[in-house]
C-alpha positions in Angstrom: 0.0 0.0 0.0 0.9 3.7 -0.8 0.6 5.9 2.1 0.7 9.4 0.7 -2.8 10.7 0.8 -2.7 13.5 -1.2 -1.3 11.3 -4.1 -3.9 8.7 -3.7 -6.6 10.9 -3.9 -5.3 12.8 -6.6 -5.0 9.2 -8.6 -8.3 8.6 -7.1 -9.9 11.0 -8.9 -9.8 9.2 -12.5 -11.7 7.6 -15.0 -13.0 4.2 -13.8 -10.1 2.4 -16.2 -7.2 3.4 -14.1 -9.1 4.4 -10.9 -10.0 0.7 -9.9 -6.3 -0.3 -10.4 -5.4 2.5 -8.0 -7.8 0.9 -5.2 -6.6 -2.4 -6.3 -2.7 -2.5 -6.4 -2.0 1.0 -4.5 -5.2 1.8 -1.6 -5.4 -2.2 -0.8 -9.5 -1.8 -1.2 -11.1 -4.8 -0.9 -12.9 -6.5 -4.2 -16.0 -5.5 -3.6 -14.7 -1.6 -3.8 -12.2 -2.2 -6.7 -14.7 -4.5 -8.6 -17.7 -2.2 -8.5 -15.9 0.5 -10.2 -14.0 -1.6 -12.7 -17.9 -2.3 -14.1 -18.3 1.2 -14.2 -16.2 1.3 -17.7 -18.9 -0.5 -20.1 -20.3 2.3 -19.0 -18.8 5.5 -18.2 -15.9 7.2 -19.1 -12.7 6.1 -21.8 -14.7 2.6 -22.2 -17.9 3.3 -22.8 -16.7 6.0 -25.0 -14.8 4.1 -27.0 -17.6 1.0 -27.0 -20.1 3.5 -28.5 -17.6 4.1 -31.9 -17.4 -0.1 -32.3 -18.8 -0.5 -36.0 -21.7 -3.3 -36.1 -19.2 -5.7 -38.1 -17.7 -6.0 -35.0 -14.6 -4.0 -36.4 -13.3 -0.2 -35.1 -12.3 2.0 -37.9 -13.3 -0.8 -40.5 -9.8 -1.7 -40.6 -7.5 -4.2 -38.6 -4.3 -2.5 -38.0 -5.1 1.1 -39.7 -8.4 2.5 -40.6 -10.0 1.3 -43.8 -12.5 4.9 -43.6 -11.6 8.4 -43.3 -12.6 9.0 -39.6 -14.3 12.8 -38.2 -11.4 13.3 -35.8 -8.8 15.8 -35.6 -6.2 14.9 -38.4 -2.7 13.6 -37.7 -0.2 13.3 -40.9 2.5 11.9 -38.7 2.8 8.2 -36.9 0.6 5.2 -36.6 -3.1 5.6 -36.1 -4.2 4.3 -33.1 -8.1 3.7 -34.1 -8.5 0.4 -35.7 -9.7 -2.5 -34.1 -6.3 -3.5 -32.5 -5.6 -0.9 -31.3 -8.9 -0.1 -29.8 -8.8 -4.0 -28.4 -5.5 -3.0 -26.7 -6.8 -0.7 -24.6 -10.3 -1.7 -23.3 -8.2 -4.7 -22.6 -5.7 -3.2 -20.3 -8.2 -0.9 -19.2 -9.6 -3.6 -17.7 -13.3 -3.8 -19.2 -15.2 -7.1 -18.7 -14.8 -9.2 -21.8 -18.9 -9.8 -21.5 -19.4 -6.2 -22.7 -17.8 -7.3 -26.2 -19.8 -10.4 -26.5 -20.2 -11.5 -29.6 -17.2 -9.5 -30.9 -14.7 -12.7 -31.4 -16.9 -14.0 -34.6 -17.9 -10.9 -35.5 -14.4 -10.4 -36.2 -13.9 -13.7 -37.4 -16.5 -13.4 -40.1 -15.1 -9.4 -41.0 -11.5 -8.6 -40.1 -8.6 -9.5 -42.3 -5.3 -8.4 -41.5 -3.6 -5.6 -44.3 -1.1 -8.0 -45.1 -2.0 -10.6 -47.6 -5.4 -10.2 -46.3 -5.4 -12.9 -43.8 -8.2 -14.0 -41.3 -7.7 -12.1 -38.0 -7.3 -14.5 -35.5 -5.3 -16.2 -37.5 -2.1 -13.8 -37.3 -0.1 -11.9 -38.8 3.7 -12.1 -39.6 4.2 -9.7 -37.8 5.9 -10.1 -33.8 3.9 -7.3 -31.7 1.1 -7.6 -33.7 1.0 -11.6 -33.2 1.1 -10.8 -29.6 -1.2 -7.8 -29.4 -4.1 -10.8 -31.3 -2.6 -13.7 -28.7 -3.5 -11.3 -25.6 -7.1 -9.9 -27.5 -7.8 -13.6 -28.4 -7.5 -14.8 -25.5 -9.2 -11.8 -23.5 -12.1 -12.4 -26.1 -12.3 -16.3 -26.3 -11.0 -16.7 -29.4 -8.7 -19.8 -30.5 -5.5 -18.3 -30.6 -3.3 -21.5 -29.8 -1.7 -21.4 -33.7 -1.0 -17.6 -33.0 1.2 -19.2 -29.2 3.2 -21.9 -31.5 4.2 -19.2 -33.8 5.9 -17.3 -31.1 7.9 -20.8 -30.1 8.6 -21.2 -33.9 10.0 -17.2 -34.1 12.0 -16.5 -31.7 15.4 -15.8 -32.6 18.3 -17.3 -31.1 19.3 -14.3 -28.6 16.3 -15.0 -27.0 14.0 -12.8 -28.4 12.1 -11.3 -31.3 12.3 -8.7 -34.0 9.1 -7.6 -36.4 11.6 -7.0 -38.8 12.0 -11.0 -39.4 10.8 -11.4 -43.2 12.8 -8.5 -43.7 16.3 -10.6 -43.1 16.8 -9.5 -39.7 18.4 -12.1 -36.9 18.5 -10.0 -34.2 16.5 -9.7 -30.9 14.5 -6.4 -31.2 13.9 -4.8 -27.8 10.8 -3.4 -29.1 9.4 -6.2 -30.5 10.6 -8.8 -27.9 8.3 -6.9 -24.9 5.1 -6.9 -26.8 5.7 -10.5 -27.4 6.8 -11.3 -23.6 2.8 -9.1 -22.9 1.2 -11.3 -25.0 3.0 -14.6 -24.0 2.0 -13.9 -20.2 -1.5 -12.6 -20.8 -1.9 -15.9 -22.3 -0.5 -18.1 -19.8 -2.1 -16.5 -17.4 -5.7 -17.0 -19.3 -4.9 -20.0 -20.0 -2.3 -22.0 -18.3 -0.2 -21.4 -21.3 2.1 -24.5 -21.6 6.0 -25.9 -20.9 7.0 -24.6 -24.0 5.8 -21.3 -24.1 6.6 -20.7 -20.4 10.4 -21.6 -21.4 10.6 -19.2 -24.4 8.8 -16.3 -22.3 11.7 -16.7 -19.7 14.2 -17.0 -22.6 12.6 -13.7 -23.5 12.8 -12.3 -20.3 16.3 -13.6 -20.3 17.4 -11.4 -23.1 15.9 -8.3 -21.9 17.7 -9.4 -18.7 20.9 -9.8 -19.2 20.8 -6.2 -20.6 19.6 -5.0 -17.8 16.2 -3.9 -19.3 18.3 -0.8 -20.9 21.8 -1.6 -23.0 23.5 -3.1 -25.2 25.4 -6.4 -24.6 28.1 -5.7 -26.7 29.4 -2.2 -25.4 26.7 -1.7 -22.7 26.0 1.5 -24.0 22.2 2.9 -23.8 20.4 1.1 -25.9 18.4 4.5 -27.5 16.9 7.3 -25.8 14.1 5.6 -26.2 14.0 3.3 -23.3 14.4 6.2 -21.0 11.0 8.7 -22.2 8.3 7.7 -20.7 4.4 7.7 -22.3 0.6 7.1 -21.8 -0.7 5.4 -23.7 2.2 2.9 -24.1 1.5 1.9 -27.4 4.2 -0.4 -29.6 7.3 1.7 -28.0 9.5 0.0 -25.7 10.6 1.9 -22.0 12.3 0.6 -18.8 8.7 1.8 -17.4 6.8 -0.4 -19.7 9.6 -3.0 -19.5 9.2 -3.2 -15.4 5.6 -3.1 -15.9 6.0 -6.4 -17.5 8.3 -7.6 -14.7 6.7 -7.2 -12.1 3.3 -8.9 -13.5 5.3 -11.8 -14.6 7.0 -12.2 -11.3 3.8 -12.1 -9.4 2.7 -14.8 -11.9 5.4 -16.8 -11.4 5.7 -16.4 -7.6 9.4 -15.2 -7.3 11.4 -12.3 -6.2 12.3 -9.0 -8.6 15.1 -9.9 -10.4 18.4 -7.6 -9.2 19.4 -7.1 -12.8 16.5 -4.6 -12.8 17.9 -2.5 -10.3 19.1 0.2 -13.6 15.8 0.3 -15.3 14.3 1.0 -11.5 17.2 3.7 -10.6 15.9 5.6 -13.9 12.6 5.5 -13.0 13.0 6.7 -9.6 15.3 9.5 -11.2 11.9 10.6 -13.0 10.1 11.0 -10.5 8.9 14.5 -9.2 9.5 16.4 -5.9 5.3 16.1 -5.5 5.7 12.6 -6.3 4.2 12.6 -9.6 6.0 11.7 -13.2 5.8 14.0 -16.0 4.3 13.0 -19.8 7.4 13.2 -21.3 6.0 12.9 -25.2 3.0 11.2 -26.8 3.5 9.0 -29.7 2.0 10.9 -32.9 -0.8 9.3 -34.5 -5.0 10.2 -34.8 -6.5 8.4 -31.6 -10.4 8.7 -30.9 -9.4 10.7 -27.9 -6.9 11.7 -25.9 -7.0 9.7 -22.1 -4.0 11.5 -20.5 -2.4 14.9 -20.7 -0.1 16.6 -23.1 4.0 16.4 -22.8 5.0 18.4 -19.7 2.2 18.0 -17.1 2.1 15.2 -14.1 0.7 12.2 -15.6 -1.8 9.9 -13.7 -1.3 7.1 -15.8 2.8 7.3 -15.8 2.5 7.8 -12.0 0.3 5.1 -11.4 2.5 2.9 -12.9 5.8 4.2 -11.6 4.0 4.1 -7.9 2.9 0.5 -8.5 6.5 -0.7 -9.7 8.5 1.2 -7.0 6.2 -0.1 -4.2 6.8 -3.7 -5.8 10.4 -3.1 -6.0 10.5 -2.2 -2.3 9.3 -5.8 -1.3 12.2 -7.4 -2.2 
């Protein structure tokens, strides 16, 4: 538990998709509390806001990965769009809606999303790394049959340990990017499902690699690995961060039942380093790209989402 009060209540007062974590991992509420407002986001708020702009095929955006229509929002010519059905699974997912408030969604999908790329059936993959592990997580959250989407990840990983999008393109190297959305997905599915001995040893192998770079440089010269792992965002989106990277950590080490790792103890140091005199940690950019709306603030201001986060994985940290 967190006991600065003025913190708490100022995370407190939040939409329903981060408030209930708050009471959750940070006041100690009990379920009752902590469940009660989780239901609130079918309804109010970021979730039911972004349920209401679901199209009736089941899709958002009539597109998989990028919008297949022209969409009345405020235009963005820079970056990934963040409206198409992915994207918009990824967060009511990790917001934490109830998977009963999209039922129906997994064969809607089935029968009307295809994938850009050589217009394959949705939850069948893609070739893809994050996006095979953004469609394990959904699948999973959903009830889909994503099992042939699990063996692909034991099929392509590389032999660092990890993975790389860039794959069809030539590339043998471990991306750090594209080895954390994979380790996301991998544990969002073994923890749905009870996952199995071989994907629980390439997770670790995963984990491994990220590991034994110490979540932020390079094996070779142990230089930073790109300013990149050090700027910290909400949403999180594709980008890798020592934030997002501990975020992962910590969930898969309270899956697992062990310890934090000490080989974290860099990626912790810069995240305490970020952290305010008020306690707070600052949006320090926001990925470009159209989203249906924004859910935190702009680059500069105390984020509730970043802190939140931060809070969560610092009071973890302290256990060990």
């Amino acid at each position: 538990m967190v006991h600065d009060s003025a913190l708490i209540d100022w995370l407190l007062d939040s939409d329903p998709a981060l408030r209930w974590q708050v009471e959750r991992d940070l006041v100690g509420a009990s379920p009752d509390v902590w469940e009660a407002t989780r239901a609130r986001i079918a309804t109010e708020g970021f979730g039911a806001r972004l349920l209401a702009v679901q199209d009736p095929d089941g899709q958002w955006a009539s597109g998989a990965f990028f919008p297949g229509r022209t969409l009345d929002l405020e235009p963005s010519d820079e970056g990934q769009p963040w409206t198409a059905t992915t994207w918009s699974l990824n967060a009511l997912r990790e917001w934490g809606l109830d998977p009963a408030a999209l039922a129906g969604t997994a064969e809607l999908l089935a029968a009307n999303c295809r994938w850009e790329y050589q217009d394959r059936p949705y939850w069948d993959g893609e070739v893809d790394a994050c996006i095979n592990s953004y469609t394990l997580a959904n699948g999973a959250w959903l009830g889909a049959d994503v099992s042939k989407i699990a063996q692909w990840f034991v099929e392509h990983r590389m032999a660092e340990g990890g993975w790389n999008c860039e794959w069809v393109a030539g590339s043998t190297r471990s991306s750090f990017h594209s080895t954390l959305n994979s380790l996301i997905g991998l544990l969002y599915y073994e923890t749905a499902t009870g996952g199995s001995d071989d994907l629980r040893a390439v997770r670790r192998a995963g984990e491994e690699y990220l590991l034994e770079r110490r979540l932020l440089r390079k094996r070779s010269t142990g230089e930073l690995v790109g300013p990149w792992a050090t700027e910290f965002a909400y949403p999180f989106r594709w980008p890798y961060s020592v934030l997002k990277a501990l975020d992962h950590f910590r969930a898969a080490a309270i899956h697992d039942g062990t310890s934090p790792d000490p080989r974290l103890a860099d990626a912790v140091e810069v995240v305490q380093a970020a952290r305010q005199s008020d306690g707070t940690w600052l949006q320090q950019l926001r990925h470009p790209g159209q989203a249906w709306f924004e859910v935190d603030v702009p680059p500069g201001e105390p984020s509730k989402w970043l802190t939140f986060h931060a809070t969560r994985i610092l009071a973890w940290w302290d256990t060990r």
